[in-house]
C-alpha positions as CSV (number, residue, x, y, z in Angstrom):
1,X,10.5,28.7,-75.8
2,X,10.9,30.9,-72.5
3,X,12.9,29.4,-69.8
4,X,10.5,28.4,-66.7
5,X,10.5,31.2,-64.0
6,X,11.4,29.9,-60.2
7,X,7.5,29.8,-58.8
8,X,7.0,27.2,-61.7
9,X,10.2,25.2,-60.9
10,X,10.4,22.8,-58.0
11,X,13.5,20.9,-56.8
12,X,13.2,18.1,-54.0
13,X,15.2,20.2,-51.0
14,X,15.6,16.3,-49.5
15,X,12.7,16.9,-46.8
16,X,12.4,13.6,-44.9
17,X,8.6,13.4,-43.0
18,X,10.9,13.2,-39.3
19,X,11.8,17.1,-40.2
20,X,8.2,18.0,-40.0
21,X,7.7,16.5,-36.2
22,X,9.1,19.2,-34.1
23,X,5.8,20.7,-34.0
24,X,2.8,18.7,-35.0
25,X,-1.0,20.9,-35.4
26,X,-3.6,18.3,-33.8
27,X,-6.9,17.9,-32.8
28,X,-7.3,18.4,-29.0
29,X,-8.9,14.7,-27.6
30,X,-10.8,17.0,-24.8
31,X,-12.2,19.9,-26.6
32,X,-11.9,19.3,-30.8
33,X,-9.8,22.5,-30.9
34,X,-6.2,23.0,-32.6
35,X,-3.5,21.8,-29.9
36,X,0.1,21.6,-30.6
37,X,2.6,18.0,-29.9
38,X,6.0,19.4,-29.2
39,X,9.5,17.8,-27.9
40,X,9.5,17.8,-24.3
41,X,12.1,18.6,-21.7
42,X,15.6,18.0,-23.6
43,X,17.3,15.5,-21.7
44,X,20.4,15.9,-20.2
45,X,22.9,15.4,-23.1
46,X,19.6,14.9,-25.8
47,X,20.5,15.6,-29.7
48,X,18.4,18.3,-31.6
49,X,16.4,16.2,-33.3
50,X,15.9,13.6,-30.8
51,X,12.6,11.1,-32.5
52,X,12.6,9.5,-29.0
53,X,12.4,12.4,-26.5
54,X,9.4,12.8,-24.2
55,X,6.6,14.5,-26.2
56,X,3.3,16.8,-24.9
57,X,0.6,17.4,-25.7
58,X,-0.6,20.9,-25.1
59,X,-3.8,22.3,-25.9
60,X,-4.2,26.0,-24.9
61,X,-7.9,26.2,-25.5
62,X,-9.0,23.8,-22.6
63,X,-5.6,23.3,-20.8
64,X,-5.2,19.4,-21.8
65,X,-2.0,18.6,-21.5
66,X,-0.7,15.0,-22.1
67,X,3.2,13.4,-21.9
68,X,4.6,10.4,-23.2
69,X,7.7,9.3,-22.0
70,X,8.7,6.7,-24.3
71,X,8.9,5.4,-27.8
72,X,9.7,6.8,-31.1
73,X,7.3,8.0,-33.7
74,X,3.9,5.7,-35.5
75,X,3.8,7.3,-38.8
76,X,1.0,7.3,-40.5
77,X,0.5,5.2,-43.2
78,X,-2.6,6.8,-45.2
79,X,-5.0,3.2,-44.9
80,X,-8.1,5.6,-46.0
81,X,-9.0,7.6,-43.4
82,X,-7.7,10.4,-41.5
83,X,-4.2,11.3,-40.6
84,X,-3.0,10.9,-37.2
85,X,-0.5,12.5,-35.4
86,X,2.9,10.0,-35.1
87,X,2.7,10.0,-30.8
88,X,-0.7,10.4,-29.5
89,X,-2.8,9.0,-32.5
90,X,-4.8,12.2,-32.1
91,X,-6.0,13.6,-35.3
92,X,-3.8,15.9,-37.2
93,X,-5.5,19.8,-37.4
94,X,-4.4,20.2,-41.1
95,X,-6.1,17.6,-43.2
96,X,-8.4,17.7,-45.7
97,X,-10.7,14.9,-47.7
98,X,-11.0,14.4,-51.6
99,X,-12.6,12.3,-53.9
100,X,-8.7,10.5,-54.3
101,X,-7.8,10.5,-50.4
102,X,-6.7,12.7,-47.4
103,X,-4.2,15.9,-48.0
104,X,-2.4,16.2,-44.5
105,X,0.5,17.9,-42.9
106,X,1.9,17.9,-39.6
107,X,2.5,22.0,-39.8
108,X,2.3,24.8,-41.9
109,X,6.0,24.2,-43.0
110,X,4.9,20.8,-43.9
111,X,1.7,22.2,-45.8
112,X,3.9,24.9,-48.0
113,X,6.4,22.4,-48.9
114,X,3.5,20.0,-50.5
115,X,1.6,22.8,-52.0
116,X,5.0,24.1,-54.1
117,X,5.5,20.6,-55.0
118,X,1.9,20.1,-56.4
119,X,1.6,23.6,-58.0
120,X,4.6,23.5,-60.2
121,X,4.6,22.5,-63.7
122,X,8.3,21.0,-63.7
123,X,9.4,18.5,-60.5
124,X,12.7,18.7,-60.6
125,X,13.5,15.0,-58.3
126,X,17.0,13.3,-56.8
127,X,18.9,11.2,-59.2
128,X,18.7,7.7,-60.1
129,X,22.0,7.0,-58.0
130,X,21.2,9.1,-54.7
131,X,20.4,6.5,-51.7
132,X,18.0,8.9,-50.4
133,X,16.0,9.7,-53.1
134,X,12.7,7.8,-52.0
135,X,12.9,8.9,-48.5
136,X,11.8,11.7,-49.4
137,X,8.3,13.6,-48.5
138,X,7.4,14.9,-52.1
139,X,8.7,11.0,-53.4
140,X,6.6,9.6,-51.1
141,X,3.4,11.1,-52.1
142,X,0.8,9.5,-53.2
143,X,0.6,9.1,-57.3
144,X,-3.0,10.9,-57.2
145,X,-1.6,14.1,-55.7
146,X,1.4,13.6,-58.1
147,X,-0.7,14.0,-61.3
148,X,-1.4,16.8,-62.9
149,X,-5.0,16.4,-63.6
150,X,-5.4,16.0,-60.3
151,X,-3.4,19.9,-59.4
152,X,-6.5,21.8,-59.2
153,X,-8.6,19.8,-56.7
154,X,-5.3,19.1,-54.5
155,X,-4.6,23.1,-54.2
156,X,-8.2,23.8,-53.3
157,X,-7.9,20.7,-50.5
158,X,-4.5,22.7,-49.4
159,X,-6.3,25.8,-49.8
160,X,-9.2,24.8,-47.3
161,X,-6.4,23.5,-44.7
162,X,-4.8,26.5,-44.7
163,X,-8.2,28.2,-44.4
164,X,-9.1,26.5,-41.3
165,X,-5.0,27.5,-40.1
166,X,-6.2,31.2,-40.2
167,X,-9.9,30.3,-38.3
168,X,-8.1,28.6,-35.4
């Protein structure tokens, strides 16, 4: 037997879904065009990766623009329909239905990571004994998108999100 090459081997690089909210792709509320939710103004003193900073809402299309002061992030929970964005509840841009459920990222960074994970033959996960091994984003996907009779119609729903990355 032939040792798997690297585009058919995956290992778990220990993505948590609060990497991915730097910049989420949304819906804009005012004009149904792609709008961005970005970290606002760093505080004086604020941390990199600050879950509770102000947040915008920016849409350059129609010029909404929307802050929220306050609060950390609502993740979504996947109850069936679509995916919303952790801090406006607007609609998240790259999402896609299937016959199983919705395919969603918050970015194209986000998008990649899922498509590697659902493309490759061998998964390699944490160990048993790591803490943070179900925290996750690839351990935390659903079992549908995690079988591999479901790979094909899970890259063509990651295909058509990406699609609609490129018409935006």
């Amino acid at each position: 037997m032939s040792p798997i090459s690297a585009g058919h081997r995956f290992r778990d690089p220990r993505s948590t879904t609060y990497d991915f909210l730097a910049s989420v792709l949304v819906r804009c509320p005012g004009c149904d065009k792609v709008a961005h939710v970005v970290a606002g103004p760093e505080p004086v003193g604020g941390h990199g990766r600050d879950l509770f900073a102000p947040r915008r809402l920016v849409c350059r299309n129609c010029g909404t623009a929307k802050v929220r002061s306050g609060g950390g992030p609502a993740l979504y929970r996947g109850r069936g329909g679509p995916a919303t964005d952790p801090y406006f509840g607007a609609r998240l841009w790259l999402q896609a239905e299937t016959r199983h459920g919705w395919v969603w990222a918050y970015g194209p960074e986000h998008l990649e990571l899922i498509r590697r994970f659902v493309r490759a033959p061998l998964r390699e996960g944490i160990p048993r004994h790591d803490h943070g091994r179900k925290a996750t984003v690839v351990a935390r996907l659903p079992a549908w998108m995690q079988r591999a009779g479901n790979r094909d119609e899970v890259l063509r729903a990651i295909a058509r999100i990406h699609a609609s990355l490129h018409r935006s």
